[in-house]
PAZA-433615 format. One record per residue (C-alpha): x, y, z; residue in three letters. Coordinates in steps of 0.1 Angstrom, whole numbers, padded with zeros to 4 digits. Each point is the difference from the previous one (the first is absolute). Example, Ala and Ser with C-alpha at 12.3 -4.5 7.8 and 13.67 -1.06 7.14 Angstrom:
residues 2
- 0123,-0045,0078,ALA
- 0014,0034,-0007,SER
//
This chain:
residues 420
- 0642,2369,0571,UNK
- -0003,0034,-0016,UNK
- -0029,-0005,-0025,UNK
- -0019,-0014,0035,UNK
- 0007,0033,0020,UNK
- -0007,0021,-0031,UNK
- -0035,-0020,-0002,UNK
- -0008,0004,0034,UNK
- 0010,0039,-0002,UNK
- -0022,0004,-0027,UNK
- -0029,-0021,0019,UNK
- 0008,0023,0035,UNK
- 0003,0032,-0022,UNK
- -0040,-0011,-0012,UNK
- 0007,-0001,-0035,UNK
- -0026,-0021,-0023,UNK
- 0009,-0040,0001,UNK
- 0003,0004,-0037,UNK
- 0023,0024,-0001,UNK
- 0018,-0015,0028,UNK
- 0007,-0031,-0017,UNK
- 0015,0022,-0031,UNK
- 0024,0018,0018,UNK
- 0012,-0030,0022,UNK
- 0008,-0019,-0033,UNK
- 0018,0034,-0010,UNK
- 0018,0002,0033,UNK
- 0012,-0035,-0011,UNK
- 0016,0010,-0029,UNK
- 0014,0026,0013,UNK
- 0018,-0018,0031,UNK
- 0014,-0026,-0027,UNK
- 0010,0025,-0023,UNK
- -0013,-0025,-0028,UNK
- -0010,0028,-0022,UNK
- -0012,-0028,-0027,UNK
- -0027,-0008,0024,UNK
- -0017,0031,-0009,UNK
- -0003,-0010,-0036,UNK
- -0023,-0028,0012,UNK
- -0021,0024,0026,UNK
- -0028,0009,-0030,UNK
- 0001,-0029,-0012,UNK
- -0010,-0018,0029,UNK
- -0025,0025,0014,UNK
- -0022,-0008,-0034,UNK
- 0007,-0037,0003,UNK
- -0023,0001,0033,UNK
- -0023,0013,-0018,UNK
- -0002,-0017,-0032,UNK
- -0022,-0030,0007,UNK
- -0037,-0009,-0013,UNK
- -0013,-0008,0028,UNK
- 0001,0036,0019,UNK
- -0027,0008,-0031,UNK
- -0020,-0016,0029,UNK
- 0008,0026,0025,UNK
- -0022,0031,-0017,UNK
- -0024,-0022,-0013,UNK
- -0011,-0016,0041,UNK
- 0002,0038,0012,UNK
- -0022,0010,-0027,UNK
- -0024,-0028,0013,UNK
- -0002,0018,0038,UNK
- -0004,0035,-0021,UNK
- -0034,-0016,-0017,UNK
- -0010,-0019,0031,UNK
- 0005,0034,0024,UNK
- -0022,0017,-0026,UNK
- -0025,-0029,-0012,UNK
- -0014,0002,0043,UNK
- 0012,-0041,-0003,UNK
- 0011,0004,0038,UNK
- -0032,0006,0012,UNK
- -0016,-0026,-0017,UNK
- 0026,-0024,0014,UNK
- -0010,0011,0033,UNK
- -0031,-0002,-0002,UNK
- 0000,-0033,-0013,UNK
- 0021,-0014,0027,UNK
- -0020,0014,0024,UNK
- -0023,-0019,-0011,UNK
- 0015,-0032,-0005,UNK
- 0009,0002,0038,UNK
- -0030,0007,0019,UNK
- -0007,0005,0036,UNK
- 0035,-0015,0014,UNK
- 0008,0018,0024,UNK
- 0029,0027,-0007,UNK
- -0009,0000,-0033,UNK
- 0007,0028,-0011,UNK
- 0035,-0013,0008,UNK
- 0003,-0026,-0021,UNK
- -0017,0013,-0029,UNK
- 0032,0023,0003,UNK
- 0023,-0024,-0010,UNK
- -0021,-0020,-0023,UNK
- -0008,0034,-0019,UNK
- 0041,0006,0005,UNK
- 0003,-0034,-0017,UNK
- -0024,0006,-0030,UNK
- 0023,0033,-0005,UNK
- 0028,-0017,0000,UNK
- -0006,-0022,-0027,UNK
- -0010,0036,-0020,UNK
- 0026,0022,0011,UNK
- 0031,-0015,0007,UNK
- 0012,0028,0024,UNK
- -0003,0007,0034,UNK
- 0005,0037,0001,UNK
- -0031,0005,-0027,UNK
- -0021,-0028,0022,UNK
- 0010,0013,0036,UNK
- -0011,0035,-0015,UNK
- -0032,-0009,-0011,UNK
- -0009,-0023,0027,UNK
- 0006,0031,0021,UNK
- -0022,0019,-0012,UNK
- -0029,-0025,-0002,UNK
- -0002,-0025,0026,UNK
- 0017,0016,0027,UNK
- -0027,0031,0005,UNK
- -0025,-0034,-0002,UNK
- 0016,-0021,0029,UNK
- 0005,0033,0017,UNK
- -0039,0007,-0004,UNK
- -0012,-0031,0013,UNK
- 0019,-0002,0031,UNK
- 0032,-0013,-0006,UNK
- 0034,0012,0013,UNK
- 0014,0021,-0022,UNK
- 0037,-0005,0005,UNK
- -0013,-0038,-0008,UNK
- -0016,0012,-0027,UNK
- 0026,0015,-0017,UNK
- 0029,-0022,0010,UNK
- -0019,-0029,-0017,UNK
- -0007,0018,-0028,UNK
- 0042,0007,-0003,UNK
- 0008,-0041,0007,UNK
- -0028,-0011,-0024,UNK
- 0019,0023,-0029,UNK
- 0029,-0027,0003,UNK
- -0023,-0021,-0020,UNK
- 0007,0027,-0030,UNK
- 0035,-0012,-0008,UNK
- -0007,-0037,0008,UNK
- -0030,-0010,-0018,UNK
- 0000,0005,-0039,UNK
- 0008,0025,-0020,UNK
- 0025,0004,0016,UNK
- 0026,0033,-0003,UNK
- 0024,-0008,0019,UNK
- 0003,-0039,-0014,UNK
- 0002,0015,-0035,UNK
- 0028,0025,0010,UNK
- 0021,-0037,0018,UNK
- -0011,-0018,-0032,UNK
- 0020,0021,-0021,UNK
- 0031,0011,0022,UNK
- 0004,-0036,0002,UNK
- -0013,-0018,-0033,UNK
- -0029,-0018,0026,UNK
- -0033,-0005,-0028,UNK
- -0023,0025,0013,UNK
- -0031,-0024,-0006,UNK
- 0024,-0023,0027,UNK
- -0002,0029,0027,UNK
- -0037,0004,-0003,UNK
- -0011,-0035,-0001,UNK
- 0025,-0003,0032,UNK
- -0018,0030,0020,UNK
- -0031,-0021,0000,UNK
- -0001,-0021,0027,UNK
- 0020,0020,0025,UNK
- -0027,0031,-0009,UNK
- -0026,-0025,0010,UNK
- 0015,-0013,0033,UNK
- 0010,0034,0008,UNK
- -0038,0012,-0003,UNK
- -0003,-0031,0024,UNK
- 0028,0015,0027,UNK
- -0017,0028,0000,UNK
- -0037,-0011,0003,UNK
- 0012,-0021,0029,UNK
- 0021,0032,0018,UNK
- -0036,0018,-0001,UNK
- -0014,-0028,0013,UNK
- 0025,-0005,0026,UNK
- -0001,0040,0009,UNK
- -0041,-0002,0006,UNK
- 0009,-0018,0036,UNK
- 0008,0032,0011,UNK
- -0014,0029,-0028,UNK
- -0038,0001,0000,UNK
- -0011,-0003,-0037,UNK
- -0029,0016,-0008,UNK
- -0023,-0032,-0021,UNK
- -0016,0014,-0034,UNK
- -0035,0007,-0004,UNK
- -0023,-0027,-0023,UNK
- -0006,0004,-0032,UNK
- -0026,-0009,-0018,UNK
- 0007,-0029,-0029,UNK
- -0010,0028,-0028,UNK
- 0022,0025,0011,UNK
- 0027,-0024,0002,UNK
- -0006,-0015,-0033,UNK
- -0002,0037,-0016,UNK
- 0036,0005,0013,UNK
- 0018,-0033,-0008,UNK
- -0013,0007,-0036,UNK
- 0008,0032,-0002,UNK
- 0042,-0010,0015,UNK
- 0000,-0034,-0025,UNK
- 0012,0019,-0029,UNK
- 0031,0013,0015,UNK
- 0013,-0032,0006,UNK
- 0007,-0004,-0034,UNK
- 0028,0019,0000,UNK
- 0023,-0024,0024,UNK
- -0016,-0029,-0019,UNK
- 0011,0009,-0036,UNK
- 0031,0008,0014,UNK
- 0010,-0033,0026,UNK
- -0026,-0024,-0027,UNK
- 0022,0013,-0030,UNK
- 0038,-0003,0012,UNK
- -0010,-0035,0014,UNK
- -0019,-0012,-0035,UNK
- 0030,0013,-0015,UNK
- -0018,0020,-0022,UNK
- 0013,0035,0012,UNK
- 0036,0010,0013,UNK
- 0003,0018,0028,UNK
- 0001,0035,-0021,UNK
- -0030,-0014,-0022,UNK
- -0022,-0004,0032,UNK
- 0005,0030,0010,UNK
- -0012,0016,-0036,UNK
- -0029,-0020,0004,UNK
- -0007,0010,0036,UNK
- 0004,0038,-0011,UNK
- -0028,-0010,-0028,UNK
- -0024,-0014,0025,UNK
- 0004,0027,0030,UNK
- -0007,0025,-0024,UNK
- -0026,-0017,-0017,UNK
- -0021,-0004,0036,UNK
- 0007,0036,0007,UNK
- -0018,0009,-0034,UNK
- -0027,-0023,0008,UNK
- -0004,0014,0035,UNK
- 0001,0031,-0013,UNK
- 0020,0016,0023,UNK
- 0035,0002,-0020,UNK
- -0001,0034,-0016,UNK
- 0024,0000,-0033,UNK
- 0007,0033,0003,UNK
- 0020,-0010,0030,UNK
- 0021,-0021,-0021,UNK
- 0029,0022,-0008,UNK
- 0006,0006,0040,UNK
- -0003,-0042,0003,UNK
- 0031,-0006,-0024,UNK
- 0019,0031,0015,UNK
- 0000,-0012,0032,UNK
- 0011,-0036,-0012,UNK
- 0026,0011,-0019,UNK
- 0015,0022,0032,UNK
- -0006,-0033,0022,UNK
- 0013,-0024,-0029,UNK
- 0034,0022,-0002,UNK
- 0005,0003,0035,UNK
- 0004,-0037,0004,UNK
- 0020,0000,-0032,UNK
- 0023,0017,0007,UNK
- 0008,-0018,0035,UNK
- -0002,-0030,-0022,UNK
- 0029,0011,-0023,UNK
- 0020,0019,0031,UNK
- -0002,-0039,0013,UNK
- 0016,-0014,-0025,UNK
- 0029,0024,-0002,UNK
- 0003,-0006,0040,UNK
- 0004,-0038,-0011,UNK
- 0020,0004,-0026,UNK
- 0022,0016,0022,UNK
- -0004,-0028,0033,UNK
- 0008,-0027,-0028,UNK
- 0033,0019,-0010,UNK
- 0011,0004,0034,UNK
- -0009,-0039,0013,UNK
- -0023,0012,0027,UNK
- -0024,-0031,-0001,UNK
- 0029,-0020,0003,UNK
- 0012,0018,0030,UNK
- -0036,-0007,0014,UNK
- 0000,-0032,-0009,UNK
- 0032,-0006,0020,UNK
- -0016,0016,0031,UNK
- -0032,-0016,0000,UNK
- 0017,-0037,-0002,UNK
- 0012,0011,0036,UNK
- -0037,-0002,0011,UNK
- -0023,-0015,-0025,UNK
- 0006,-0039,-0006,UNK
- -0029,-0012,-0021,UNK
- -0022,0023,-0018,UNK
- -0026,-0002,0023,UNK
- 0019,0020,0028,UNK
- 0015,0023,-0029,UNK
- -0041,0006,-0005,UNK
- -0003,0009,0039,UNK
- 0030,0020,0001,UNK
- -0012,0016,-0031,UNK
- -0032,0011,0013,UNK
- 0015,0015,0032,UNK
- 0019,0018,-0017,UNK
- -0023,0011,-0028,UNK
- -0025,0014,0029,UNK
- 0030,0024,0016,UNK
- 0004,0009,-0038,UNK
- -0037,0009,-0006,UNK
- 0001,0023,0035,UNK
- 0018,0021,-0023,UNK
- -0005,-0008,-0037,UNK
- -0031,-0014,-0008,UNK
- -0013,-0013,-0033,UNK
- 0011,0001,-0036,UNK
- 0032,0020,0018,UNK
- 0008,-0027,0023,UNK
- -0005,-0025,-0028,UNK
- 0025,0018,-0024,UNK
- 0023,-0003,0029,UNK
- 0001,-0029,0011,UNK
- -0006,-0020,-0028,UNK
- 0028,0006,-0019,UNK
- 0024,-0009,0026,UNK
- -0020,-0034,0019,UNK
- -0018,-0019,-0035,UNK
- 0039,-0006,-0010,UNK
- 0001,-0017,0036,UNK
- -0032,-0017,0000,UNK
- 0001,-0017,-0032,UNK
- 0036,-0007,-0004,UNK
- 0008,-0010,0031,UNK
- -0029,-0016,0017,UNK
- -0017,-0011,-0024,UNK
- -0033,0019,0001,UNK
- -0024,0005,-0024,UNK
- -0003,0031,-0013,UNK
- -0042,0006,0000,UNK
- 0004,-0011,0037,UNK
- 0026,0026,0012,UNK
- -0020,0024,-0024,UNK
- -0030,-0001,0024,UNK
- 0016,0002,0031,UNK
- 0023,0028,-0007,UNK
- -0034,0018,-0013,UNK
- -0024,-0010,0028,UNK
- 0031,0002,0026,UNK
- 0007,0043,-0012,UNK
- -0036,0006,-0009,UNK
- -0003,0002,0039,UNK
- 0023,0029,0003,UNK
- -0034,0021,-0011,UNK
- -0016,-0008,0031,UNK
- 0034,0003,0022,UNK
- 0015,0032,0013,UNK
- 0022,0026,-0002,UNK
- -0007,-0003,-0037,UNK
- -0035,-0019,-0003,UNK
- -0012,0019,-0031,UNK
- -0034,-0018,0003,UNK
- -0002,0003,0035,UNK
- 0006,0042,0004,UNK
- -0022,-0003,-0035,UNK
- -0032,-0014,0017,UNK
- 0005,0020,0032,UNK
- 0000,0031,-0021,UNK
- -0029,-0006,-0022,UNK
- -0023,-0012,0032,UNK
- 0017,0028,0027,UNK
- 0013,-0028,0020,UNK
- 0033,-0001,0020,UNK
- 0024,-0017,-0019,UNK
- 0012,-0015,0038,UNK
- -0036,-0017,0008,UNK
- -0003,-0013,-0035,UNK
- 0031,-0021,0001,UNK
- -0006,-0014,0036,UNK
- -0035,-0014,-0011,UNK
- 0015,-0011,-0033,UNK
- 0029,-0023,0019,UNK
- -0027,-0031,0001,UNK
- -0004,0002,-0040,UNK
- 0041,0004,0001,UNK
- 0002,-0034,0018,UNK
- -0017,-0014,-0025,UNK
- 0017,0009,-0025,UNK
- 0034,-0010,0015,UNK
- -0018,-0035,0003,UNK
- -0008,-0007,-0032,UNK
- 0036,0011,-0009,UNK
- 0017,-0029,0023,UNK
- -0028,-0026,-0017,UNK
- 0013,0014,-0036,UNK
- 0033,-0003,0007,UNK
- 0001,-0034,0015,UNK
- -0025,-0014,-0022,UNK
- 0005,0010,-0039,UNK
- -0029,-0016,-0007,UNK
- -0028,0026,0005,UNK
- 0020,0022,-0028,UNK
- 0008,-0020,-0024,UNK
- -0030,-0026,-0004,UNK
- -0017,0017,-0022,UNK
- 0032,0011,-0022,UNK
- 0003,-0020,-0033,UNK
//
């Protein structure tokens, strides 16, 4: 009781989640007065770190570093402008095909959202489209970032809880895809009452031009999905590789200058320590829930409520979106995880790669949902849009979303078909 009010002083109080999670497992020890504890606190913050496969986290942020400077994202526009054509509203669906191409680059939703921002939205904008539409599209189609692979926030689960990486990303494919469909449909469903401007026709030689010129960058999600399924690359290997390739098409683009190399690996090592460190703050938090039986206590309650693991998934995803109003992302998943995978897999039987993907899809929607929303404020910002209007157009693509979450959860299938 007194490590929880003490966590959610610190929280209140506004102190970073990582150093929150330190000084709750502190405030533990303290309240027991189990002074041995503290012989184990180092300890266990470098255990949470100490794991191969976050070599993988640097090595995918180094990837968006070369792609933001190789000018990949506007060949992947242009491209899937391209491939789409005269449909009308298309403009709005080369937004989330472009979002899914990113995706399968990036692996994060803050760096895609960002760029997207900055690109597409002054485009739609331009053309005629609404621009709190514009944007709030832009913002849901980031969700793709932690879904499709690489993804960050599957390697940061994969290691808190011994899950093979390659598992994660081979398990985001299919949900990615059908949520590209949800979303494809929502614009659809939303031109009964928006008026979508249709595209202008292009001529077959300017089309060709610019699907040859946006081929290339597909290589990047190819060497990395083709090589963890062959088996010929681990997850951390793939991302090596996909480092190698993004800065090779840069080169031959010529528009990656090496002289901004020093300011590339700078800023990953600042974002690459930043998750770290929340990584190994996690594990001293769980460390510390483990010691104290909380999961069990959980368990206990959620008996009460959830018979069969299908209604444990339900109640797991409402309360997983009140968590995300709040705590969104690789926070929320530190969280939570620590205290509901003993539950899920010990006590109802569910597969681990399955609850992996829900819990990630399930809080990656906290970045599109106030008061906290760091996408959402994000995306307003960067296109001087009202953070208020944004959400209320984006509640459609949120639907969606929450769909696809029940069909997960009652349906393991979609996530783990593809897992070996």
């Amino acid at each position: 009781m007194f490590t929880g009010a003490a966590f959610t002083l610190f929280l209140l109080a506004g102190l970073p989640i990582g150093l929150v999670l330190c000084l709750s497992a502190l405030a533990y020890v303290g309240s027991t007065r189990n002074t041995a504890l503290l012989d184990s606190f180092l300890p266990q913050l470098f255990g949470g770190i100490d794991s191969y496969g976050l070599l993988a986290l640097p090595l995918f942020i180094l990837v968006g570093e070369f792609m933001n400077a190789g000018g990949i994202t506007t060949r992947l526009l242009g491209m899937t402008t391209a491939l789409i054509g005269r449909l009308k509203g298309g403009l709005a669906y080369v937004n989330v095909f472009a979002n899914g191409f990113l995706a399968a680059i990036l692996g994060s939703s803050t760096t895609q959202i960002a760029i997207m921002s900055q690109t597409i939205v002054p485009e739609m904008a331009r053309k005629g489209y609404n621009k709190n539409f514009a944007v709030a599209l832009t913002v849901s189609a980031g969700l793709l970032g932690p879904i499709i692979p690489p993804s960050l926030i599957f390697v940061i689960y994969g290691v808190m809880v011994q899950v093979p990486i390659g598992d994660m990303f081979l398990a985001g494919i299919i949900p990615g895809l059908l949520l590209i469909v949800a979303f494809c449909a929502t614009i659809w469903a939303m031109g009964f009452w928006m008026d979508y401007p249709r595209e202008e026709a292009m001529a077959w030689t300017a089309r060709r031009k610019m699907l040859l010129k946006g081929l290339p960058t597909l290589l990047i999600p190819v060497v990395i999905v083709a090589s963890i399924m062959t088996g010929l690359a681990s997850p951390t290997e793939s991302a090596a590789l996909a480092c190698v390739t993004a800065l090779v098409l840069g080169l031959i683009y010529g528009e990656i200058d090496l002289r901004q190399m020093p300011a590339m690996f700078l800023r990953t090592g600042m974002n690459t320590a930043l998750v770290l460190y929340l990584v190994a703050a996690a594990n001293v938090f769980t460390w510390v829930l483990v010691y104290g039986q909380v999961p069990q206590l959980v368990a206990d309650l959620l008996k009460r409520v959830a018979h069969d693991p299908v209604s444990f998934m339900l109640w797991l995803n409402l309360l997983l979106l009140v968590i995300g109003t709040v705590i969104d992302g690789v926070a929320g998943l530190i969280l939570v995880v620590p205290i509901l995978f003993p539950v899920a897999t010990q006590v109802y039987h569910i597969h681990p790669v399955h609850f992996g993907v829900v819990v990630s899809i399930n809080l990656t929607l906290g970045l599109v949902s106030p008061p906290v929303g760091a996408a959402l404020f994000m995306g307003a910002s960067l296109t001087k849009t009202k953070a208020s209007d944004v959400f209320a157009m984006s509640l459609p693509f949120c639907l969606a979303v929450c769909v696809l979450l029940v069909m997960l959860s009652i349906w393991p299938w979609f996530t783990l078909a593809l897992v070996r």
